[in-house]
Each structure stands twice: as C-alpha cells, then as structure tokens.
C-alpha positions as CSV (number, residue, x, y, z in Angstrom):
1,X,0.0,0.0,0.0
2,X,3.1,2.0,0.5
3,X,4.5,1.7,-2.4
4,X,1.2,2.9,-4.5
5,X,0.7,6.0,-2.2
6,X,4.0,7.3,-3.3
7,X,3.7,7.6,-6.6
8,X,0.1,9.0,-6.6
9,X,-0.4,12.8,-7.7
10,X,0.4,13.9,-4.3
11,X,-2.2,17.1,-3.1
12,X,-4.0,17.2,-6.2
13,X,-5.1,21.2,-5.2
14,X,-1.5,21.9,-4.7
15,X,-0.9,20.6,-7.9
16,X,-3.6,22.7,-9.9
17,X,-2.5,25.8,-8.0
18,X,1.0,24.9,-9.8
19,X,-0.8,24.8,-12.8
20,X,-2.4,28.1,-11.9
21,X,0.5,30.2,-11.1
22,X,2.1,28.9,-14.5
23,X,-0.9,30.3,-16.7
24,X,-0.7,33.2,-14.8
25,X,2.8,33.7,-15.3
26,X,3.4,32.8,-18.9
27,X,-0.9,33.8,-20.4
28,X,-1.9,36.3,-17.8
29,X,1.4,38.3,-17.9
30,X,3.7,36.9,-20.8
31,X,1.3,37.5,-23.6
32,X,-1.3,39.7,-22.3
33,X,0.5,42.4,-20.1
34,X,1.2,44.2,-23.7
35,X,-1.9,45.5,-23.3
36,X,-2.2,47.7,-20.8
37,X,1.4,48.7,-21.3
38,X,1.1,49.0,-25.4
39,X,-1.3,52.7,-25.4
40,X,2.1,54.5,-23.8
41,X,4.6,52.7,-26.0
42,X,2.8,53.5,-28.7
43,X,2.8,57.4,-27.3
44,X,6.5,57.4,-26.5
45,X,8.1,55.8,-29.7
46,X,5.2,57.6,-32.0
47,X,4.1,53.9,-32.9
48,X,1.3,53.1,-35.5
49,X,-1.7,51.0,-34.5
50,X,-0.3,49.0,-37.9
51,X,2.9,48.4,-36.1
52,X,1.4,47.6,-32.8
53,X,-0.9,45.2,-34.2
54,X,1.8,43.5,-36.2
55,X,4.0,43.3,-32.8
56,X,0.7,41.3,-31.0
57,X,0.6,39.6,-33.9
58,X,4.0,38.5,-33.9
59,X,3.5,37.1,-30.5
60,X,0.6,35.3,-31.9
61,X,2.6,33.6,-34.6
62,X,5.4,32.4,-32.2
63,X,2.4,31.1,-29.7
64,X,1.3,29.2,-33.1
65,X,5.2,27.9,-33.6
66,X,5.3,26.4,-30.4
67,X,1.9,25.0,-30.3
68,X,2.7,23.2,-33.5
69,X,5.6,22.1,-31.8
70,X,4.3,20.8,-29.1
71,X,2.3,18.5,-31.0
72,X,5.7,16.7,-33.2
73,X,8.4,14.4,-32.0
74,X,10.6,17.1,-32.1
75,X,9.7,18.2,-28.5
76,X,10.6,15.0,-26.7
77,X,11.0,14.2,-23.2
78,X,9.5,14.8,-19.6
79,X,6.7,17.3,-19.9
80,X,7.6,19.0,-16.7
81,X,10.9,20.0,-17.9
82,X,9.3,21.8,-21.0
83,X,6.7,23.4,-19.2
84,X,9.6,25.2,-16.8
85,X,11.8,25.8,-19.7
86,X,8.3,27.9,-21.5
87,X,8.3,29.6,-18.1
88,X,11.8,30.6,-17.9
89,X,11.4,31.9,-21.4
90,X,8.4,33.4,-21.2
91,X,10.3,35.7,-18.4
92,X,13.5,36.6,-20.2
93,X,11.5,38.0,-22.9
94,X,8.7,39.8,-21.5
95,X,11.9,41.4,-18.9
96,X,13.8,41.5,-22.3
97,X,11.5,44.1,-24.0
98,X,12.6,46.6,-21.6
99,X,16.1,47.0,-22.9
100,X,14.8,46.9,-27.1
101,X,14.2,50.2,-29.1
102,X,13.7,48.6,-32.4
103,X,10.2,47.0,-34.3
104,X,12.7,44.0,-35.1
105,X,13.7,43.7,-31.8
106,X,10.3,43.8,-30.0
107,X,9.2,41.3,-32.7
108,X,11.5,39.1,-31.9
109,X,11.1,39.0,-28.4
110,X,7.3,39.2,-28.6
111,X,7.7,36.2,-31.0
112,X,9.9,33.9,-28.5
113,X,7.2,34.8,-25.8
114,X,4.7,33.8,-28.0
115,X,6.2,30.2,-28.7
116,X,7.0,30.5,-24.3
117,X,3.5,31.0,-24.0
118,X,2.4,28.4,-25.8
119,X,4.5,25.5,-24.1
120,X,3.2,26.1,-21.0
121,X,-0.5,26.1,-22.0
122,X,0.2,22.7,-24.1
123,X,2.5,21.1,-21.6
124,X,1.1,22.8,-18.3
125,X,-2.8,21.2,-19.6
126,X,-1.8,17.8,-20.6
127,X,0.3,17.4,-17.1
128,X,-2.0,19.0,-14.9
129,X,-5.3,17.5,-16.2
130,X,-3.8,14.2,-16.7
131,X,-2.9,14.0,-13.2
132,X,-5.8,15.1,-11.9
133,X,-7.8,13.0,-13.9
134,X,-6.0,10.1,-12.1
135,X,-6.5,11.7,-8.8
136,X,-10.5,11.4,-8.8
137,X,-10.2,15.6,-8.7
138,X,-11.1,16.6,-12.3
139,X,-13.4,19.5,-11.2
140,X,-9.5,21.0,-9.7
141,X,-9.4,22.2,-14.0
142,X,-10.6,25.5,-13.3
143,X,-8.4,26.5,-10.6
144,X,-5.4,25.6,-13.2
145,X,-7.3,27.8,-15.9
146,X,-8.3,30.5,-13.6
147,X,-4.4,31.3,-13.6
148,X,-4.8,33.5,-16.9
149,X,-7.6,35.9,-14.8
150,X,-5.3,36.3,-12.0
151,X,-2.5,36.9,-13.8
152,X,-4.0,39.8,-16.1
153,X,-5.4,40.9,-12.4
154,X,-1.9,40.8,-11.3
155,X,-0.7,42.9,-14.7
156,X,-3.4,45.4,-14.4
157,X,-2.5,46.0,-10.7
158,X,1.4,45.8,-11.6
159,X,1.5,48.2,-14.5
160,X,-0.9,51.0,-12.3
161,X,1.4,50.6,-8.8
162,X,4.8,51.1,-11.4
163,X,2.7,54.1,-13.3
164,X,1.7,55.7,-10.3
165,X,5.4,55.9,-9.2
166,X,6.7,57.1,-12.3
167,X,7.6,54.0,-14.3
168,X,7.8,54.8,-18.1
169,X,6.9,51.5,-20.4
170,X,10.2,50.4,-19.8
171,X,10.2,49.8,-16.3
172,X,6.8,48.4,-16.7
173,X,8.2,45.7,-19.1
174,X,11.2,44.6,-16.5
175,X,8.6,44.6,-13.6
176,X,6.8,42.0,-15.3
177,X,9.5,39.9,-16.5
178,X,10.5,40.1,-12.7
179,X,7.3,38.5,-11.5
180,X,7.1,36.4,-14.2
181,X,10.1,34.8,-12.7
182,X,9.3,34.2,-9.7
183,X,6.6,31.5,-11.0
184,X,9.0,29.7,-12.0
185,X,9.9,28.8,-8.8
186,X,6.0,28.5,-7.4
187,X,5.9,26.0,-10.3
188,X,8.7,23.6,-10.1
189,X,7.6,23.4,-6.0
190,X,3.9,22.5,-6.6
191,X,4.2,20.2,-9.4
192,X,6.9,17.5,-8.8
193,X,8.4,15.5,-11.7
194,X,6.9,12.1,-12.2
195,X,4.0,10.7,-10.2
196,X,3.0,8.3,-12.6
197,X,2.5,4.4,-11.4
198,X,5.4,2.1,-12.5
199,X,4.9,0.2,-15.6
200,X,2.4,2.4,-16.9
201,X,2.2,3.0,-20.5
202,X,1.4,6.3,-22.3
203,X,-1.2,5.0,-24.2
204,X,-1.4,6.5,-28.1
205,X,-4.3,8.9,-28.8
206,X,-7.3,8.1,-30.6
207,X,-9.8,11.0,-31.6
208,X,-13.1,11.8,-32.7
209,X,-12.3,13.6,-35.7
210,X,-15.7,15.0,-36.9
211,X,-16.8,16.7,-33.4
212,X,-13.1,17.5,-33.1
213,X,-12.9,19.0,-37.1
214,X,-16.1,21.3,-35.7
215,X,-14.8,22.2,-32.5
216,X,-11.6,23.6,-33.8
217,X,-13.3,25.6,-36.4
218,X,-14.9,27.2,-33.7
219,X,-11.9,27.4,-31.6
220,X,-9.9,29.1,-34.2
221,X,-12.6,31.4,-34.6
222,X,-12.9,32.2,-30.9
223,X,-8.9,33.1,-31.2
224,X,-9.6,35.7,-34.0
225,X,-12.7,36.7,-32.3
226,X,-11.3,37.4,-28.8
227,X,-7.8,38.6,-30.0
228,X,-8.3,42.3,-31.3
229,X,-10.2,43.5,-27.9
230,X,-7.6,41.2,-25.9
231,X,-4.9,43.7,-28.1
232,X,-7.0,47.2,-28.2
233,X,-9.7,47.5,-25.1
234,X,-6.8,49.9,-23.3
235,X,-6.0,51.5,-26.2
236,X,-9.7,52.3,-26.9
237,X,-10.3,53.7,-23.7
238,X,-7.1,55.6,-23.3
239,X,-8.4,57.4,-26.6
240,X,-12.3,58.3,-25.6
241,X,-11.8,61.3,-23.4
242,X,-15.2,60.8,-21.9
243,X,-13.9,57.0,-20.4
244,X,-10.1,58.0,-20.6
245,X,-9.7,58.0,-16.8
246,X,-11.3,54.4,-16.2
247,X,-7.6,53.3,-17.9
248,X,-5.8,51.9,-15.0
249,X,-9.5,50.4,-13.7
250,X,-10.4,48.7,-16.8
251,X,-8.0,45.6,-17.2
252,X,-8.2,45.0,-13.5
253,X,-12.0,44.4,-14.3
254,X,-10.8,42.2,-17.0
255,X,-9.1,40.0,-14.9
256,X,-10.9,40.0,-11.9
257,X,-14.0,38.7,-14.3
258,X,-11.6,36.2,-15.4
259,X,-10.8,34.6,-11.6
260,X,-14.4,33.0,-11.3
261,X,-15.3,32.5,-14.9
262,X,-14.0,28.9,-15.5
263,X,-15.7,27.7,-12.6
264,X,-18.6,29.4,-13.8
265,X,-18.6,28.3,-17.4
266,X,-17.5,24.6,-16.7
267,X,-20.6,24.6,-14.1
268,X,-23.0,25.8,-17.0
269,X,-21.0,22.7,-18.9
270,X,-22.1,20.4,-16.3
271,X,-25.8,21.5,-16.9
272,X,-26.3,22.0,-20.4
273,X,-23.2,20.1,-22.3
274,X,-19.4,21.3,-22.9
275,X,-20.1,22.2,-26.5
276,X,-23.6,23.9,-25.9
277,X,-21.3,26.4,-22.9
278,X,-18.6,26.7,-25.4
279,X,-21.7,28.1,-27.6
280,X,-23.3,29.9,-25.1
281,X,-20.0,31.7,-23.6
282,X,-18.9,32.7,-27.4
283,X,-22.3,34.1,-27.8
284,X,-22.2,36.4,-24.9
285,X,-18.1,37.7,-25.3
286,X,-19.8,38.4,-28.7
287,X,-21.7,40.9,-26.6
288,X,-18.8,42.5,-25.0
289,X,-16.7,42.9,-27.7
290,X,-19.4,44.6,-29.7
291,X,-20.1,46.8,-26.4
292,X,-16.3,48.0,-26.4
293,X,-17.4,50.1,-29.1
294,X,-20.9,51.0,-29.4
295,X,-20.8,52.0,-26.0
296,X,-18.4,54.6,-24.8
297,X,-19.5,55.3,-21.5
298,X,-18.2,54.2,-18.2
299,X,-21.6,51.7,-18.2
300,X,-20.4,50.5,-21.7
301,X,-16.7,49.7,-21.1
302,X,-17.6,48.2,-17.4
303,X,-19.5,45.8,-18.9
304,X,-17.0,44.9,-21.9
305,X,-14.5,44.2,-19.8
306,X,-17.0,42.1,-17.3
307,X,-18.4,40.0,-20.0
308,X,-15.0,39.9,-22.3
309,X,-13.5,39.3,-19.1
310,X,-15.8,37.1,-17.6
311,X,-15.8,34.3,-21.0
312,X,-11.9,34.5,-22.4
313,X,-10.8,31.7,-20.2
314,X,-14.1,30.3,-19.7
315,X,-14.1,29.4,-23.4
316,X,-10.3,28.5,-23.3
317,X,-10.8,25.9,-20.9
318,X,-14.3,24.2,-22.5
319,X,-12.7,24.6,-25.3
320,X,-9.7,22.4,-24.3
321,X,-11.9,20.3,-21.7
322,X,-13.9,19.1,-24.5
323,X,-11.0,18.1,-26.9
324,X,-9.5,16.1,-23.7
325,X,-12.9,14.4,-23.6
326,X,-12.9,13.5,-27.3
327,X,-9.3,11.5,-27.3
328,X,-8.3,8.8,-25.7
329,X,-4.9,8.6,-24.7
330,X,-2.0,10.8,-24.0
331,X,-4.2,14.5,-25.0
332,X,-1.3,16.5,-26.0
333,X,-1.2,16.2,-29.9
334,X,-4.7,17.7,-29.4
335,X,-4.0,20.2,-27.0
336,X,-1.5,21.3,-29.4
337,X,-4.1,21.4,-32.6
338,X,-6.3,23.3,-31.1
339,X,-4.0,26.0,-29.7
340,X,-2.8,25.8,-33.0
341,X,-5.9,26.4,-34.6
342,X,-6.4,29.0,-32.4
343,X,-3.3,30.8,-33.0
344,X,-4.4,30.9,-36.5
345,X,-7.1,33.2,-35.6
346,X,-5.0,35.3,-33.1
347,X,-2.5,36.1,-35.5
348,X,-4.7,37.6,-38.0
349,X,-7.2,40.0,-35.7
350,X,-4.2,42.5,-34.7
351,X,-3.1,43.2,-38.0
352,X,-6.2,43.2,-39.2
353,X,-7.5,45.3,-36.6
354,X,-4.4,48.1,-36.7
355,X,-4.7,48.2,-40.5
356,X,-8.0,49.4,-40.5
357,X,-7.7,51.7,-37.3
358,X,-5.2,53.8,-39.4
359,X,-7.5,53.4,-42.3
360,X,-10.4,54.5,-40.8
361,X,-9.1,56.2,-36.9
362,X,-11.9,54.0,-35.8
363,X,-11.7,50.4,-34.5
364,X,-15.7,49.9,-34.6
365,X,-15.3,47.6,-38.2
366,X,-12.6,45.1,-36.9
367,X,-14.1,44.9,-33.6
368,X,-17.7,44.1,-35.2
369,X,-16.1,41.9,-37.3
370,X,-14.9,40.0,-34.3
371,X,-18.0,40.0,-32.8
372,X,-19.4,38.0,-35.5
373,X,-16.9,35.5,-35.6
374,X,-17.5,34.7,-32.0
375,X,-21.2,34.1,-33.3
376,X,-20.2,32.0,-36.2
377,X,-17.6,30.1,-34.0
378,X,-20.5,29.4,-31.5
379,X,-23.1,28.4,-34.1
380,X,-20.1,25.9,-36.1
381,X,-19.0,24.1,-32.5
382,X,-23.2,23.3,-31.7
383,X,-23.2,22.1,-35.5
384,X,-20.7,19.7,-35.1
C-alpha cells in the first residue's frame, strides 16, 4: 500500500494551483501584459496602431510555432521540464523588452514569448489535467485555468502601482518579467516531476475527428474573435476622453471577471453540455466585444471588460476540456491542434484590426467583425 501511495499525484489542489500560477505567469502576464502597457509605447516611440498590431501579432505567430511544436516528436522528453523551460522563457522576454528600441527587436522578443507561452499552456494542460484526472479531482481544472484571470489581475495591478510611481513602459516591461520569474519557482515546487504508477504505459491517442474538425473551427474562430479587444480595449479607452480615466480600472476588471469565470462556465458545462457552454459563452463575449465600441461610456466599457473578461478563459478551458474528452490517450497532440488552430485566428485580428484603425481612426469595423466570428464560432461548435 506503501509503495502505491507514493507515486500517486500527491495534493491534487496543490498541484492545480501549480498549474495556476504557471498560466498566470506565462498567459496572464507573458502575452497579455502588452496591453495595458502597449497605449504608452505606442505614445513614447510615436508607434502606429499598424505596427502595434503587427507586434501582438507576432506574439501570436510564435504562440502558433510552439503549439505546432508541441504536437511533433521534435519536443521530446519529460513534460515538466518543458513546461519550466516555456516559463523561464516566457520571463527573459517579457523582462527583455525593456532593454529593445527597435520593431525587429520587439518582434522578436514578442515572438519567443509567443512560442514561451504556448509551451506552458500545451504542456502545463496535458500534465496538470492528466494528473488530476487520475487523482478522482477533475473538477480542480478550473483553478489551473483560472491562472490566466489572475494573472491579467496581477498585470493590471502591476503596470498602475509602477505608473503611479513614475515607471515609463520600460520599467513596466522589466517589472513583469521580474514577476514572471518568480513562478517559476512557485511552479517547479507544486508540481513535482513524475508521479505516474510504475509500468504504466502512455497510451497513443485516438480522436473523434468529426466533433473534433467542428470544435476547432470554432476554436480558431474564438482566437480571432477574442484577440483584437484582448490587443485594443486599453487603447480604446485611453483614446475616448469621456472613459479616458477608467484606464488603470479597466484591465483590472478584465481580470478579476476572469478569476471565477472557468468555474462558472464549466458549471453551466455540467448542466447544459461542454459544447452547448462553449456556444453559449462565445455568444455572450460576442456581446462584450461589440459593447467596447458602441458603447463609450463608463456603463459600456464596465461591462466589456466584465463579459469579455468574464468568457476569455471560460471558453479557453471548455474549449480544451472538451477536446480532452474527445481523445483517448496521452491528450497532447490535441492540445496542441487546437492552440494551434487558435493561434491561427490570433494572428490575423491585430493586424487586421491596426490596418484598418489607421485606415479609418476607428476600431468599430474590426471589432464588429470579431464579434461576428464569436457568433459563427458558437453556431459551427453546436453544429458539429
């Protein structure tokens, strides 16, 4: 009996808040701290929205890079190892974009991040939900998930405490990459190396490739559909005079909707069916999105960043919950297709969306835009 006890997942809660603190660290901070930080780089270095949208996308297209990845041979050995390797990366390059003056160089390291980022998600899922599978706790995902809330909480708080004391952009870069480190060690302490029952084979995946085919379409169009208010919503407010002082409130919102929201949406999962929340939860950041800009009033942008907030990582984590549920075997390969097919859609919003801001000095068309392919995502993920 001794000998099976000790290579159980020890503390299964311990182990999802290890989970949690590394999708804070390398989600909540490594990719989406660039918001709230982006409206004064953009003012100090006389950046276009073009540019800016082409250095999220950049990020984007390294998060797509190591997503695919994640999914070949190529990336061979113990998943722990790789999942503290994304987080040490993930915090050399978000520090690392403190010292860069270039569009190169910021691409660069926003690209690096991106395929960071993207490590942690793959390999951080597939070990934490594996493991907690096998521990009987499988209802302990959306603590792991609720990481990427608290750590745009955590960003939001960060960048308006270094603000408020004078910090230019710079400062607020290395001040993330800082605490973006110290996960790393939070990490490596709460989820140990192998726990896995001698003689126990990874068993090959098997996958149901029609409902998997229509939940990826619909993933991928979550990514594009989420991405440009995930890039802009500081930037928009920061440039309405009547809501320009909610700036340092606004993202805090954002992630503070985000802390509850997977146990939230997973619950409505429970109730109604994964794929009919996924729906349902596409179908109401829909509403937030479109209110980021039909609605510029405190009211409005409140409840944009409540309902954006509030679904983001909601949908994330049915989306990913789901394609678990649809393979047998070891889940990574489809981990890694749908982050990938999500990338996809992430990639293309920025651009698209700073493009047509300088076009038009308006972000209402790109932002509409994504509101319907939140609708179209929903209504292709019910179909399937």
């Amino acid at each position: 009996m001794q000998t099976k006890l000790s290579t159980e997942s020890p503390r299964p809660l311990a182990l999802a808040l290890g989970g949690l603190i590394a999708m804070a660290a390398a989600m909540g901070i490594g990719r989406f701290v660039y918001t709230p930080i982006l409206p004064r780089m953009t003012e100090d270095l006389g950046m276009t929205k073009a540019t800016a949208g082409l250095l999220a996308s950049a990020n984007f297209l390294g998060y797509l890079a190591g997503a695919l990845a994640a999914a070949t041979p190529v990336v061979r050995g113990s998943r722990r190892r790789w999942l503290l390797a994304g987080l040490a990366a993930s915090a050399v390059t978000t520090g690392a974009m403190a010292f860069a003056s270039s569009a190169a160089a910021f691409m660069a390291l926003r690209f690096a991040g991106g395929v960071a980022s993207a490590l942690v998600l793959v390999f951080s899922s597939a070990l934490v939900l594996d493991r907690l599978s096998q521990a009987g706790r499988p209802e302990l995902a959306a603590v792991h998930f609720a990481g990427v809330g608290a750590g745009i909480a955590v960003s939001a708080a960060l960048v308006a405490a270094v603000a408020a004391l004078g910090g230019g952009w710079r400062q607020l870069w290395l001040a993330s990459g800082c605490v973006s480190l110290l996960a790393l060690w939070g990490a490596a302490t709460l989820i140990p190396e192998r726990h896995d029952a001698p003689g126990t084979p990874r068993v090959p995946a098997k996958r149901d490739s029609r409902r998997l085919a229509a939940l990826a379409a619909g993933y991928g169009l979550f990514g594009f559909g989420y991405v440009i208010t995930g890039t802009f919503l500081v930037a928009i407010v920061r440039g309405s005079p009547a809501i320009r002082s909610l700036e340092p409130l606004v993202w805090i919102v954002v992630g503070m909707a985000g802390l509850p929201s997977v146990v939230f949406w997973t619950g409505v999962g429970e109730r109604i069916g994964i794929v009919r929340a996924f729906a349902l939860a596409c179908a109401t950041e829909a509403a937030g999105v479109a209110a980021s800009v039909l609605w510029i009033a405190p009211a409005g942008v409140f409840l944009a960043a409540v309902l954006f907030g509030g679904t983001i990582m909601g949908i994330t984590a049915l989306g990913l919950i789901e394609g678990r549920r649809l393979t047998t075997g070891d889940p990574r390969g489809t981990l890694a297709i749908l982050t990938a097919v999500f990338g996809i859609g992430q990639i293309v919003g920025p651009a698209f969306a700073g493009a047509v801001y300088d076009a038009t000095g308006s972000f209402l068309l790109p932002s509409m835009a994504a509101a319907g392919a939140l609708l179209l995502g929903a209504l292709l993920a019910v179909a399937g």
